[in-house]
C-alpha positions in Angstrom: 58.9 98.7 132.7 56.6 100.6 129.8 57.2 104.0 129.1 54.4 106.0 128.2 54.9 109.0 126.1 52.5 112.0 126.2 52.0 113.1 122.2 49.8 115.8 122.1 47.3 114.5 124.8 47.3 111.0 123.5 49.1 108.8 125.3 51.7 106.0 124.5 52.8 103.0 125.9 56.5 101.8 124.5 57.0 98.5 126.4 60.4 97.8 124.4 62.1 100.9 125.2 64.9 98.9 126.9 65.9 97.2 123.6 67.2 100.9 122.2 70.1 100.3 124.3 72.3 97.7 122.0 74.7 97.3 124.8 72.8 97.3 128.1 73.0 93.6 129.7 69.2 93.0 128.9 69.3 93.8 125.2 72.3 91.4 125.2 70.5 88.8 126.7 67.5 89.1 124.7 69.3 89.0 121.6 71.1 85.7 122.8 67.3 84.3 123.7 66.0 85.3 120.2 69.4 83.7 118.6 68.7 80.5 120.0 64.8 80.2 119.9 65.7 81.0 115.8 68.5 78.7 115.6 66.7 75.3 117.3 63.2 76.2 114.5 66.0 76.1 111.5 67.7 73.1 113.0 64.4 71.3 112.5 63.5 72.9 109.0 64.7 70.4 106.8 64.1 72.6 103.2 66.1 74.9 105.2 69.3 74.3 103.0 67.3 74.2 99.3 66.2 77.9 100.3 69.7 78.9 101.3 71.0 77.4 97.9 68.4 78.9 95.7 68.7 82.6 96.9 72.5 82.0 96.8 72.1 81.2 93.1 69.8 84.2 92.1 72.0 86.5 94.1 75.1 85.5 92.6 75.9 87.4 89.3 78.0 90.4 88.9 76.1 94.2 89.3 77.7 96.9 88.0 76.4 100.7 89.2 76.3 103.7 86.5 80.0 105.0 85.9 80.1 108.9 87.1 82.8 111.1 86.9 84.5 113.4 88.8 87.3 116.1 88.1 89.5 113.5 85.4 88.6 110.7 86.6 85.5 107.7 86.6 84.3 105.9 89.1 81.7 103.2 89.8 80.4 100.6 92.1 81.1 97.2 91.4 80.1 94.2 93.5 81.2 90.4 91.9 77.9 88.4 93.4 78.4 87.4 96.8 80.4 90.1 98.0 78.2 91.9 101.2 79.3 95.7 100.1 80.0 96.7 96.5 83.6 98.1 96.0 84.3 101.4 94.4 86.5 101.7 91.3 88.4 104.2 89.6 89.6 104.6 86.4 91.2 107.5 84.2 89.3 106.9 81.7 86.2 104.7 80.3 88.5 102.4 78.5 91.3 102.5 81.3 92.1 99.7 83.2 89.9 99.8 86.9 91.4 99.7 90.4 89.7 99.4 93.3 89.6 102.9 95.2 87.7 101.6 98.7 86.6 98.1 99.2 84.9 97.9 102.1 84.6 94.3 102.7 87.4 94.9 103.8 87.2 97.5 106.9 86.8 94.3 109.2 88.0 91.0 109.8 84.0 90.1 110.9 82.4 92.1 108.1 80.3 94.2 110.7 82.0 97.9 108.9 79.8 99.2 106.0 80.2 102.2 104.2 77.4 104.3 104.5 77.9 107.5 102.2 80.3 108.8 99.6 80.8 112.1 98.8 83.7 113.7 96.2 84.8 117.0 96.1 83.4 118.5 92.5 87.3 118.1 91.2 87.6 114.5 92.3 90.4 115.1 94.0 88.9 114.3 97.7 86.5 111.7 98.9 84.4 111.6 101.7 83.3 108.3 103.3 81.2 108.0 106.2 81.8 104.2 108.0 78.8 102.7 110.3 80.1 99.7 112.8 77.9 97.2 113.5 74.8 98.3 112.3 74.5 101.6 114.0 73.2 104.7 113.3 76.5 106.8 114.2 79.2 106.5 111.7 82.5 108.0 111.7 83.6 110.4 108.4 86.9 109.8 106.7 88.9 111.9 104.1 90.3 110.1 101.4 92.9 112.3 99.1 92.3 110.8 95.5 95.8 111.1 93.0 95.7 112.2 89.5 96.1 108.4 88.9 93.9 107.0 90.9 96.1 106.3 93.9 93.5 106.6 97.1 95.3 108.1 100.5 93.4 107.8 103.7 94.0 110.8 105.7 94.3 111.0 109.6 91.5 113.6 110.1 87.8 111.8 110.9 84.8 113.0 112.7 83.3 110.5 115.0 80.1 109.8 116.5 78.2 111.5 113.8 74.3 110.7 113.1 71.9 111.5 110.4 74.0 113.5 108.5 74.9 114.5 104.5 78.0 115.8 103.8 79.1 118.4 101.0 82.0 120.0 99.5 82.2 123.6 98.8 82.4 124.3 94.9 86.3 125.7 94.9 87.3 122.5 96.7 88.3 123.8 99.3 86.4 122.5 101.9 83.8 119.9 103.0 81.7 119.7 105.9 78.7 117.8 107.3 75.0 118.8 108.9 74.4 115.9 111.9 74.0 115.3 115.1 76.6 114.5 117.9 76.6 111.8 120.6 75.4 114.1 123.2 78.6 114.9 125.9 80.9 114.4 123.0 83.1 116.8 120.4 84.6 116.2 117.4 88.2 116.9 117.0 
């Protein structure tokens, strides 16, 4: 069934409506339809397996992002080649010896967790993380307590269900917060 939308006296036909629904039974199914018209056309691609190898090889070389710091202590964004999310490092200083702070390859077994956005406090000393499962717009937003040595410790507060939002710290440290939207019918506690 097409919805028609009314915007300012012109109207809008959105046929495909139904497909903003990831998890209704028809999206699912059309998905699956999709998955296999794709699959069966690259079965009978036969260059199908150069292309895969040639993007492999000029994707596969280490990327470094700028170092920044925060408080005492540097961090950047490192990804090895192949890895799907780069992995954020720390260091005490620029000649120190990096440790990983987050990686998150490694939120999920199925790789379908990716960090979305990373905000530190200005002393360094907390770091917010907002995670986004599957693809979807609503993430949830972790704290992450940052030692004077590096040491990262996941705390138990999160907000979930949040969308479209940028979160801050105030400048004494002493608090962060975000501007979003909530699933509707749901609170964050």
């Amino acid at each position: 069934m097409s919805i028609k939308d009314d915007y300012h006296g012109t109207t809008v036909s959105d046929p495909y409506r139904w497909l903003e629904d990831p998890d209704s039974p028809e999206t699912k199914s059309f998905v699956e339809a999709q998955n296999q018209l794709t699959f069966k056309a690259f079965e009978q691609c036969n260059i199908l397996g150069r292309f895969k190898k040639k993007l492999t090889r000029t994707f596969d070389y280490p990327k470094y992002g700028c170092p920044f710091k925060r408080g005492d202590l540097y961090f950047y964004y490192f990804n090895s080649g192949l890895q799907a999310q780069h992995v954020l490092y720390v260091q005490k200083t620029l000649d120190a010896e990096a440790k990983v702070l987050l990686d998150p390859n490694t939120l999920s077994s199925d790789g379908t967790v990716a960090l979305s956005q990373v905000t530190f406090s200005p002393n360094g000393k907390y770091l917010a993380h907002s995670l986004s499962k599957g693809g979807s717009d609503w993430v949830t937003i972790k704290v992450m307590m940052v030692s004077p040595d590096g040491e990262g410790t996941l705390l138990e507060d999160e907000l979930k269900y949040v969308k479209f939002t940028c979160m801050a710290w105030t400048h004494d440290n002493k608090a962060g917060g975000a501007y979003t939207s909530l699933k509707p019918g749901l609170t964050n506690t």
